[in-house]
VEXSEGU-620174 format. One record per atom (N, C-alpha, C, CB): z, x, y; residue in one letter. Coordinates in steps of 0.1 Angstrom, whole numbers, plus 5000, padded with zeros to 4 digits. Glycine has a CB too. Example, Ala and Ser with C-alpha at 12.3 -4.5 7.8 and 13.67 -1.06 7.14 Angstrom:
2
507851324943a 507851234955a 507851324967a 509051134955a 507151284978s 507151374989s 507951295000s 505751414994s 
% end
This chain:
193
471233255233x 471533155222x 470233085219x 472733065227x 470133085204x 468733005201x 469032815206x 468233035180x 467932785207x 468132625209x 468332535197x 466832565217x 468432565187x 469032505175x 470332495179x 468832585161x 470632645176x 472432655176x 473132605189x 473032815173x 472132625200x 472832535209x 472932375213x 472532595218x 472332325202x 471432175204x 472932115191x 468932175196x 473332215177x 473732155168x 475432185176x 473232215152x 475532285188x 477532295191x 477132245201x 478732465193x 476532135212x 476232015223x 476831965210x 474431965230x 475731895205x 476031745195x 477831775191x 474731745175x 478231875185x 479431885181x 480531835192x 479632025177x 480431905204x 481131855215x 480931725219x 480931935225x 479731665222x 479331555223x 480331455212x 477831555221x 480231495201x 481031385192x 482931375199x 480831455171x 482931515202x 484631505201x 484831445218x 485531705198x 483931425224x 483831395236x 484031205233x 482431485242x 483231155225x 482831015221x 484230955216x 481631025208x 485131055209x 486431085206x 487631025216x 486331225205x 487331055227x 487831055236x 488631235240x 488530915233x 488131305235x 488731465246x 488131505258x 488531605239x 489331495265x 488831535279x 488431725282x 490131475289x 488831765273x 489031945270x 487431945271x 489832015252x 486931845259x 485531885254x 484531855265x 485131805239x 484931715274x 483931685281x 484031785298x 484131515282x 485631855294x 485031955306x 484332055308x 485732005310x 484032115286x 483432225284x 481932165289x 483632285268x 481232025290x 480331975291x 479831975307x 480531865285x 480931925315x 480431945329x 480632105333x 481331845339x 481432195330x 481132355333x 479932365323x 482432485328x 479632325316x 477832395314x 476732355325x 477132345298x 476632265330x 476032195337x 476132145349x 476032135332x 477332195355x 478032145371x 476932225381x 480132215376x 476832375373x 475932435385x 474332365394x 475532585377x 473632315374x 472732235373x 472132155387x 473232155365x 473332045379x 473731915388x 474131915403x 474931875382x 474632035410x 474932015422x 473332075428x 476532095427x 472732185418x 471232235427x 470532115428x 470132355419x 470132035416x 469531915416x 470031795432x 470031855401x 470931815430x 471731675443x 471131735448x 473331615450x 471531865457x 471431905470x 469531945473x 472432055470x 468831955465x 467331955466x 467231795468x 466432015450x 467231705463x 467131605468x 467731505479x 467231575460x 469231525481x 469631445494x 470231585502x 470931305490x 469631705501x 469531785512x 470931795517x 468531725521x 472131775512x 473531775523x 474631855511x 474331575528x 475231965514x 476332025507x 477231925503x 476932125515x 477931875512x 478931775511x 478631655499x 479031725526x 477131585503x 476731485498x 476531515481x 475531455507x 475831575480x 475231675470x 476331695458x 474731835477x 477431735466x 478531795453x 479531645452x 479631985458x 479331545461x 480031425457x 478931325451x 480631355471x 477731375452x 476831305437x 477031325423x 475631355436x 477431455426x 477231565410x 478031495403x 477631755410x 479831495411x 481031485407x 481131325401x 482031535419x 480131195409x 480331105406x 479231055398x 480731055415x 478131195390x 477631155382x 478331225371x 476331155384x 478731335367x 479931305358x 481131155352x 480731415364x 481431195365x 482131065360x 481630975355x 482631005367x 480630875360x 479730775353x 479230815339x 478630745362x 479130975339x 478731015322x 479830975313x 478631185320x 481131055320x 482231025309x 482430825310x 483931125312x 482130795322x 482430665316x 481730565306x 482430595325x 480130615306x 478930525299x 478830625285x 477330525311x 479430735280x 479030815274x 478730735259x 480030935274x 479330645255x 479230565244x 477730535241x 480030435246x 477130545259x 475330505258x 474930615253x 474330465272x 475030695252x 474330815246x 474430845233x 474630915251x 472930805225x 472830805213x 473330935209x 471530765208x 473830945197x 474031075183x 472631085182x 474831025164x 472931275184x 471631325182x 470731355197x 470931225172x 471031285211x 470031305215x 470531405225x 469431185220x 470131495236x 470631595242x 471531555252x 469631675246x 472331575258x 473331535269x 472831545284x 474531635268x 471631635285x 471331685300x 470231575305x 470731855301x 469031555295x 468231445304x 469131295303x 466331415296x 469631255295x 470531135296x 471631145310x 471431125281x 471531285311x 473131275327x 471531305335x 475231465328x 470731365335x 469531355345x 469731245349x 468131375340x 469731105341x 469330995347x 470030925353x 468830935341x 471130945352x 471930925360x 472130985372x 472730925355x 472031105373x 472331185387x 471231125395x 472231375386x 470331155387x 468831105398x 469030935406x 466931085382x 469230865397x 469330705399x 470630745414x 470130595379x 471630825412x 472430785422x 471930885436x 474130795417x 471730975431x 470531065445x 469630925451x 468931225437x 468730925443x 467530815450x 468430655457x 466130755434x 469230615449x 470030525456x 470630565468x 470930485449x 471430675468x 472030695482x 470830775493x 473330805481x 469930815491x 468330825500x 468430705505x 466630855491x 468030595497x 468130445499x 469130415508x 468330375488x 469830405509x 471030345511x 470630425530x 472530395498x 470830535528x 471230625542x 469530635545x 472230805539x 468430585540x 466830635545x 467330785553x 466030495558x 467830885545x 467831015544x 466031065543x 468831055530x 466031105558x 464431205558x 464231275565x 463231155560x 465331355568x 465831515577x 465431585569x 467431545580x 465231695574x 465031835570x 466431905559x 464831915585x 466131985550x 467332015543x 467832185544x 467231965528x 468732235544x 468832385546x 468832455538x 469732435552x 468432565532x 467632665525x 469032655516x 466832835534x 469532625506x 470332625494x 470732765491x 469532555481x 471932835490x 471832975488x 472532935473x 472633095499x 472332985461x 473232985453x 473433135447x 473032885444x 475033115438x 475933195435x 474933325427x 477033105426x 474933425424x 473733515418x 472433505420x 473633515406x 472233445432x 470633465433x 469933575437x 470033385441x 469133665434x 468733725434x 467833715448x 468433735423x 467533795458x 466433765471x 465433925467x 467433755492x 464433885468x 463633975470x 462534025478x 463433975463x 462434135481x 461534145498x 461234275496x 462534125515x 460234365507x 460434465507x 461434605510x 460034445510x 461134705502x 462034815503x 462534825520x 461234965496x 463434865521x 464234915536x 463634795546x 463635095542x 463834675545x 463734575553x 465134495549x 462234505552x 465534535544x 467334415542x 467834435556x 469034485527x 468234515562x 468934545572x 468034535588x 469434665568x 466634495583x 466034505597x 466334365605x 464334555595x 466534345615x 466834225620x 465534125621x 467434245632x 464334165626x 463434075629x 462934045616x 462434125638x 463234135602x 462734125593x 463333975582x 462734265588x 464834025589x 465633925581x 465533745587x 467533995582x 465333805600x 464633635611x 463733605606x 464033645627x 462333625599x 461333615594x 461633535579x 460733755594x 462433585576x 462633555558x 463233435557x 463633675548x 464333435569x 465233295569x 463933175577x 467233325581x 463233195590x 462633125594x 461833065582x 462133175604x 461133185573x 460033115564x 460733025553x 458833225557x 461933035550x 462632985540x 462832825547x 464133075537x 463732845561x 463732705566x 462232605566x 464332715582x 461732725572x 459932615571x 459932555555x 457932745574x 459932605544x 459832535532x 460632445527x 459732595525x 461832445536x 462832365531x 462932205541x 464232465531x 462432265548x 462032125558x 460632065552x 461632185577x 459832145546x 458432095542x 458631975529x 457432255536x 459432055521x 460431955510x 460531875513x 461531965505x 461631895520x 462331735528x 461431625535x 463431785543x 460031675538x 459131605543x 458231485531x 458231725550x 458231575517x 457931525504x 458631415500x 458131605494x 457531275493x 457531205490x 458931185476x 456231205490x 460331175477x 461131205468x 460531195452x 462331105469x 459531135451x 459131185435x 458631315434x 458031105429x 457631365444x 457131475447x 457931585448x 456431455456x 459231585459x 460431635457x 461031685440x 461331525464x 461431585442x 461531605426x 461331645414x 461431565424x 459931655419x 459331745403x 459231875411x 457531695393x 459231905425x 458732095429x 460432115424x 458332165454x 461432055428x 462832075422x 463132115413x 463532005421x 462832025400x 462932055388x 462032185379x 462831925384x 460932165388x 459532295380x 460132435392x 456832235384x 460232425403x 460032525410x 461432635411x 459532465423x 462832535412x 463932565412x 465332575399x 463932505421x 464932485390x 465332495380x 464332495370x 466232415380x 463432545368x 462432655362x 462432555347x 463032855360x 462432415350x 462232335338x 460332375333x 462632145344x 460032325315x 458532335316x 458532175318x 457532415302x 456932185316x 456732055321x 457431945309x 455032025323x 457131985299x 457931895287x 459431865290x 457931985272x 459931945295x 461231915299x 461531805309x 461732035305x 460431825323x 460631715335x 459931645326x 460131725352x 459031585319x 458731485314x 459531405306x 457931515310x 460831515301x 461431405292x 462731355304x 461931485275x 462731445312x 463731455320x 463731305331x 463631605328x 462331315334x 462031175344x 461131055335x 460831225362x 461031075324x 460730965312x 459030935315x 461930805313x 458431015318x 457031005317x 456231125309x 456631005331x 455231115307x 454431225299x 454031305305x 453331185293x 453631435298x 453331565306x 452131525316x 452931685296x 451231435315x 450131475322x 450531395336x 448631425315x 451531305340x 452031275349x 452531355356x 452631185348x 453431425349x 454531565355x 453431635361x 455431685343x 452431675356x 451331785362x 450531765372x 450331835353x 450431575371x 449631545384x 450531515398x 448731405382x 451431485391x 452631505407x 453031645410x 454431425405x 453131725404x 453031865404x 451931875414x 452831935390x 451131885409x 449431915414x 449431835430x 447831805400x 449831705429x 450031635449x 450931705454x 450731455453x 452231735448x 453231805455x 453031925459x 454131815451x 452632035452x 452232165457x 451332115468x 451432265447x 449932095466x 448732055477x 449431975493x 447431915467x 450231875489x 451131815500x 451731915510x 452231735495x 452831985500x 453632095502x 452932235513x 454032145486x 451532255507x 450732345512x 450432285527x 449432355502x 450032195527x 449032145540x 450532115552x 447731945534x 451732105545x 452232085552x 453132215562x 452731995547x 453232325551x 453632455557x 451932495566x 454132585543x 451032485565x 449732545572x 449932485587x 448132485563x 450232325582x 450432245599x 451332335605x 451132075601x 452332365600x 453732445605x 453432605608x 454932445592x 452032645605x 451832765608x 452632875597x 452132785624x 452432815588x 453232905575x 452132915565x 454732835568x 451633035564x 450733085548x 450833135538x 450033155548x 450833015532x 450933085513x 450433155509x 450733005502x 
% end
């Protein structure tokens, strides 16, 4: 779907949503539930936690939705919200455990030919996955945050920029600490990129 036509049937739903339909604002959280729960769970690292963020940053959408100008997109406006209540409950719980390797629904894994089934091979793939996901969890939550948004939900930078309300060249220099952080911290761990 081109991004016009999907930017001008958002706004459409958005209005009938403003309306007050609950139909429309569910077509709004199924576009976006999957989003929203990868986002929590990269950031406060807990299944449980993660999908009772997601659910209670919907809600706060449909409740505040009136704040959301005509015309502007629906996803960085509920970004900011989801984010504001992740980093608050970090806060709240000083959450700085390690998080477990996120599997989601169609993901694709890729590796070498005739190693799916080998056991030491498949120990190897999950160990190096946990090492990166503990390395994360070790990241500074802004830093978190943008490998999240660039690395896992394959935003460009224009996107996390509009997404966390700063300009591209900020996105690229926290980008730029986070990888380098991210690096030095799998090497301590005896893991090579």
């Amino acid at each position: 779907m081109d991004t016009a036509r999907f930017a001008d049937e958002e706004a459409a739903i958005l209005q009938r949503c403003r309306q007050g339909s609950r139909e429309a604002f569910e077509a709004v959280v199924h576009r976006y539930m999957k989003d929203a729960y990868r986002i929590a769970l990269g950031l406060v690292g807990n299944h449980d936690d993660a999908l009772e963020l997601s659910q209670e940053a919907f809600y706060r959408a449909w409740r505040h939705l009136r704040l959301l100008e005509p015309g502007r997109r629906f996803f960085p406006w509920f970004y900011q919200i989801l984010r504001n209540l992740c980093f608050s409950f970090l806060r709240r719980r000083r959450l700085r455990h390690t998080v477990p390797l996120p599997t989601y629904e169609g993901q694709e894994v890729t590796g070498a030919d005739g190693d799916w089934f080998d056991p030491d091979a498949l120990t190897e793939r999950d160990e190096q996955k946990q090492a990166v996901w503990r390395a994360i969890g070790k990241l500074k939550p802004k830093h978190r945050e943008v490998i999240i948004l660039r690395h896992f939900q394959n935003l460009t930078y224009e996107q996390i920029a509009q997404a966390m309300f700063c300009n591209k060249g900020t996105v690229m220099s926290r980008l730029y600490h986070a990888r380098r952080q991210l690096k030095e911290l799998l090497e301590k761990g005896g893991l090579e990129l």
